[in-house]
C-alpha positions in Angstrom: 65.1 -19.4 52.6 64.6 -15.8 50.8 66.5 -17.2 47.9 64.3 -20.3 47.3 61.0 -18.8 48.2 62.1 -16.5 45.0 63.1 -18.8 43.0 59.4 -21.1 43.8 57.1 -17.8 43.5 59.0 -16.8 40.2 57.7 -19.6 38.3 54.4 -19.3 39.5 54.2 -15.2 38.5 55.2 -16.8 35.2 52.3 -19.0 34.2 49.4 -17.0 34.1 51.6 -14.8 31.9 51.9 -17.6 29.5 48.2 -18.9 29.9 46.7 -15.2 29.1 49.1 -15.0 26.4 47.5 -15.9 22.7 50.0 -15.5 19.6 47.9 -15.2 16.7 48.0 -12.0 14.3 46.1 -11.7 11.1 46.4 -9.1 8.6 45.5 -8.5 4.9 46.2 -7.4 1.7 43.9 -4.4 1.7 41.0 -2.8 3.5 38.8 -2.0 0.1 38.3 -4.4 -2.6 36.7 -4.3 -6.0 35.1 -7.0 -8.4 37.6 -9.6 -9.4 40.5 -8.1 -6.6 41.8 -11.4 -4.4 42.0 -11.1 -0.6 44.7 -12.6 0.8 45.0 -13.3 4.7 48.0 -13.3 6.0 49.6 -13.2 9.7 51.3 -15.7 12.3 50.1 -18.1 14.5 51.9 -20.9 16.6 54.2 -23.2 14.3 52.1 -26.1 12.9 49.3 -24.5 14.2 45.5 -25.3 13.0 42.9 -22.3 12.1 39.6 -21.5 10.4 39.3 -18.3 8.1 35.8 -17.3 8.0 34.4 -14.3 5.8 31.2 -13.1 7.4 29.1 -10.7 5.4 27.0 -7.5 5.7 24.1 -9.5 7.8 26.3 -11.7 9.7 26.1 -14.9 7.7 29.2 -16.7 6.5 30.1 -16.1 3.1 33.2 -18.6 3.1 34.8 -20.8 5.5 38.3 -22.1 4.9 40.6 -24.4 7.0 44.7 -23.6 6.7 47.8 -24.3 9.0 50.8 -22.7 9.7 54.3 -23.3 8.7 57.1 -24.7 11.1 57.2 -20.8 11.9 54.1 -20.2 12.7 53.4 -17.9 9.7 50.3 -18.6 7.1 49.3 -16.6 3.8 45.9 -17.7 2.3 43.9 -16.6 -0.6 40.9 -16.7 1.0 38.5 -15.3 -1.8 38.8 -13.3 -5.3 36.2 -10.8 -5.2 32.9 -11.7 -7.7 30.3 -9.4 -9.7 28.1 -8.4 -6.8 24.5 -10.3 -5.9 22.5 -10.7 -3.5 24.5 -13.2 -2.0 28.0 -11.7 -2.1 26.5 -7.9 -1.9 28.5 -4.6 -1.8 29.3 -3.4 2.0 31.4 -4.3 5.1 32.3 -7.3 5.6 34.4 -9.0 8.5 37.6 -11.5 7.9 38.1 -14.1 11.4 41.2 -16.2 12.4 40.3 -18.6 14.8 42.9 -21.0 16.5 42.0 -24.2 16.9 44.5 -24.7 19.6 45.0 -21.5 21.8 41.7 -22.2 23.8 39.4 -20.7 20.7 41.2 -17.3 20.3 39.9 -15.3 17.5 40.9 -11.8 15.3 38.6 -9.8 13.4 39.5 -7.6 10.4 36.7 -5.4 9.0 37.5 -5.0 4.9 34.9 -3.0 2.9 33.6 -4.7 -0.8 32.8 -1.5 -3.3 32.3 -0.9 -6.6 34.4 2.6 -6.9 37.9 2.5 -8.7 38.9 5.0 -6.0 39.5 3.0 -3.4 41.7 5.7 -0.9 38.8 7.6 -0.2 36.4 4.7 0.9 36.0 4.4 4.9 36.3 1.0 6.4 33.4 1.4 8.7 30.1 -0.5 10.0 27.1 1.2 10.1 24.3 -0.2 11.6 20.1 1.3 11.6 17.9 0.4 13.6 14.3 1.3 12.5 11.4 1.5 14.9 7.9 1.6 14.1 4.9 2.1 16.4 1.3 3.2 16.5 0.6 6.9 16.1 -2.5 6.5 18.8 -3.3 4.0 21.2 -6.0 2.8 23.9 -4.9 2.6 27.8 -4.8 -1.0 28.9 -5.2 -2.2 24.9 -2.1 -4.2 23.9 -0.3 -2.9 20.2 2.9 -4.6 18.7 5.9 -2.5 18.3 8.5 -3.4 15.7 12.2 -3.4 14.9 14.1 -3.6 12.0 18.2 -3.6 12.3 20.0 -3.5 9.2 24.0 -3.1 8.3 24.8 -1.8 4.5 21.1 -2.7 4.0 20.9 -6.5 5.0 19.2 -7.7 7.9 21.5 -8.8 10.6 20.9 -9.8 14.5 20.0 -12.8 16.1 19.3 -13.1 19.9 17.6 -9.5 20.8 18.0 -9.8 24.2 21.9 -9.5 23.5 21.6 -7.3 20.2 18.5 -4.8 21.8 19.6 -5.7 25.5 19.1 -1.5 26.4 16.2 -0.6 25.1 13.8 0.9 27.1 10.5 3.0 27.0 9.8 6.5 28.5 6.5 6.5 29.8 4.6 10.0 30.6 4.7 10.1 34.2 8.9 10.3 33.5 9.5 7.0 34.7 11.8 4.3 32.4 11.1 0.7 31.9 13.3 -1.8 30.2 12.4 -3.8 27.4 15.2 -6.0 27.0 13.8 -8.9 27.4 10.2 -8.9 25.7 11.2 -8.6 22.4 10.5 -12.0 19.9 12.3 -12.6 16.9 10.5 -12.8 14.0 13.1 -12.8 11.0 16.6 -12.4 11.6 17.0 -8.1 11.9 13.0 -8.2 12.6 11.8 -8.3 15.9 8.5 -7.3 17.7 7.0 -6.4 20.9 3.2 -6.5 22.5 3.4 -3.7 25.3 0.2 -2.8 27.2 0.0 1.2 28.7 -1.1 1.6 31.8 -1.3 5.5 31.5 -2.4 8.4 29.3 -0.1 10.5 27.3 3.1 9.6 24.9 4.9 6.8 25.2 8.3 6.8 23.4 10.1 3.7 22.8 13.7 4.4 22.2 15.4 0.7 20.7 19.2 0.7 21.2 21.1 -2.0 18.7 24.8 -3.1 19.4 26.3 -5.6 16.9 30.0 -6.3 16.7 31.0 -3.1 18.4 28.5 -0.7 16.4 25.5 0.5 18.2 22.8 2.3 16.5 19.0 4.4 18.0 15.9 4.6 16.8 12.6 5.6 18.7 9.3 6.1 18.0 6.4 7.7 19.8 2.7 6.6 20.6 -0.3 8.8 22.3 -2.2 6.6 24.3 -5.7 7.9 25.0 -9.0 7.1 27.0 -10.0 5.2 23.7 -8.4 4.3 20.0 -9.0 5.2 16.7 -11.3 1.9 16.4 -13.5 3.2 19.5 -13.6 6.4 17.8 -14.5 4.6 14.4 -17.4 2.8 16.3 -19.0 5.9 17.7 -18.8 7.1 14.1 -20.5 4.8 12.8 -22.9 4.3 15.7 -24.0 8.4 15.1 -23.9 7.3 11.1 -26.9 4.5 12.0 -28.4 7.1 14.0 -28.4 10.1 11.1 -29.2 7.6 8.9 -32.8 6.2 10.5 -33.2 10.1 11.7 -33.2 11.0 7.6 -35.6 7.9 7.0 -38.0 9.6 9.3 -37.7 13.0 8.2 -38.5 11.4 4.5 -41.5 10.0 5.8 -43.0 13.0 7.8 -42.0 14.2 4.5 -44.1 12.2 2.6 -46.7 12.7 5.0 -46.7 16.4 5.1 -47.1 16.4 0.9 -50.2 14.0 1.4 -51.5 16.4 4.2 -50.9 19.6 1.5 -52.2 17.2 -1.3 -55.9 17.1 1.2 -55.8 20.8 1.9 -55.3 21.6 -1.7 -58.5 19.2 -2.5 -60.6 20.5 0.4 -59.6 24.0 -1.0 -60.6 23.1 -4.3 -63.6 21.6 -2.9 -64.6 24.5 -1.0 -64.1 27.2 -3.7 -66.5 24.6 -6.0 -69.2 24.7 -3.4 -68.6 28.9 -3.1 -68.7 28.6 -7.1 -72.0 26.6 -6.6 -73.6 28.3 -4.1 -72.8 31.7 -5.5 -74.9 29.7 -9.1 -78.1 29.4 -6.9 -78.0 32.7 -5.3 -78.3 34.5 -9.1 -80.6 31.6 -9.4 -83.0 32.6 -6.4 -82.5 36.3 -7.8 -83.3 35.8 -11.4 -86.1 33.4 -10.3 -87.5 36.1 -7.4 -87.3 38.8 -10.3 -90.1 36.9 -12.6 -92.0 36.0 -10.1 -92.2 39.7 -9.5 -92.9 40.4 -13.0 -95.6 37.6 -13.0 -97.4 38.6 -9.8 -97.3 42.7 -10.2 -100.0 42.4 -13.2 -102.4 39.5 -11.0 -101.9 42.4 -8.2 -103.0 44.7 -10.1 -106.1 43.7 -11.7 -106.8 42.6 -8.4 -106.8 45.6 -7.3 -108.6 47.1 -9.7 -111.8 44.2 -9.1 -111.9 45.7 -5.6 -111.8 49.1 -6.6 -114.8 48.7 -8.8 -116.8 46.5 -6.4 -116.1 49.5 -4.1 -117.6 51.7 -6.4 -121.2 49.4 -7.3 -121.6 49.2 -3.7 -121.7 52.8 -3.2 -124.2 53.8 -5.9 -126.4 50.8 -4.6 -126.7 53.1 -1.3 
């Protein structure tokens, strides 16, 4: 019973073996390439087997796409592209090589090769490198939405797709300590640029720190915003509320201006005035004198002789006695 309870269980430990097992190696000619350098793909696969080379570049998009089988062996060699000038298409940078089996429930390998322009290709690291940029508001408004952006970039091209996989840790600090994802509120809006519209519920800095993982690479960035009692705009208002305010405050100030130089305009006429009637009444006074001084001179001789008539009348009457 022992014996065949083995010899049934035996075949059964086998199979799951075999089903987890996936024979498919790639390799190639060399991990840096130049302009006008072939790169060959080479490796072994089940005999007679059918796969798909792909070549993706920097930002993820396929730059050639290739269909080859296997000899009776299993083993393949393929040319799968001779290096051009660089463009914008075919730029300089890293770029992946996949073998996929068509057979072997979808099984894939990756190679990462690196396209450069230096003769010296020892030196040149066969790495990707991917930045993630972040850009925020400086100040903000509590409970007044802003839009947060993100850019994610390999050897300078755009790359990313679906940011809830590609930013699916990224997260804000908000100032009472406390950490709230953002995983899922970002919206593409180019492939490598995506946005978000948060609304603070608190004063003090927010910082958003944006976490990118593409094909094995991650990559930080953050950025930090001051949310207030009121934004720049508010404050921008008020300014130019006070503005209106200095503005019809200075039109009145010209005008009691205006009106103070007619009042000094009347006081300088009514001075003028005045010193003309001081003028004129100081004329008649010499007048009255001048006038009082001949009428003196006229009546001082009448006086006289009058008195002189009296005297002698004086005199007749007092020899008449």
């Amino acid at each position: 019973m022992s014996v065949k309870f083995l010899v049934f269980l035996i075949p059964l430990l086998i199979i799951p073996i075999q089903d987890g097992f996936s024979e498919l190696e790639i390799e190639t000619n060399s991990r840096v390439f130049s302009e006008n350098q072939p790169l060959f793909v080479f490796g072994k696969g089940l005999p007679n087997e059918n796969l798909i080379i792909r070549l993706f570049a920097p930002d993820e998009t396929i730059a050639r796409f290739d269909q080859i089988s296997t000899n009776a062996e299993g083993s393949f060699n393929h040319a799968l592209i001779v290096w051009p000038e660089s463009s914008s298409s075919l730029p300089f940078g890293t770029y992946t090589v996949e073998a996929i089996s068509t057979e072997q429930s979808g099984v894939s390998k990756k190679i990462d090769v690196k396209f450069t322009s230096t003769t010296d290709l020892v030196g040149v690291p066969v790495e990707r490198q991917v930045n993630t940029l972040v850009f925020a508001p400086e100040t903000a408004a509590i409970n007044n939405t802003f839009r947060v952006f993100v850019q994610t970039t390999s050897d300078g091209l755009l790359i990313g797709s679906d940011p809830s996989k590609l930013l699916e840790t990224t997260h804000v600090h908000l100032p009472s300590g406390r950490v709230e994802t953002l995983s899922d509120s970002f919206t593409t809006l180019h492939q490598g640029l995506y946005f978000v519209d948060y609304t603070p519920k608190e004063e003090g800095t927010f910082v958003f720190h944006v976490v990118a993982f593409s094909q094995g690479t991650s990559s930080h960035g953050s950025a930090a915003t001051l949310v207030q009692s009121q934004d720049i705009s508010g404050i921008s208002d008020q300014i130019i509320e006070l503005n209106s305010i200095l503005d019809e405050t200075s039109k009145e100030l010209d005008t009691l201006k205006s009106e103070v130089q007619e009042f000094g305009s009347t006081l300088e006429n009514a001075s003028t005035n005045i010193d003309t009637s001081v003028t004129s009444v100081s004329n008649s006074v010499l007048n009255i004198e001048e006038a009082s001084s001949q009428l003196n001179s006229l009546l001082f001789p009448i006086v006289a002789s009058i008195g002189i008539i009296v005297a002698l009348q004086v005199a007749i009457l007092a020899r008449r006695r």
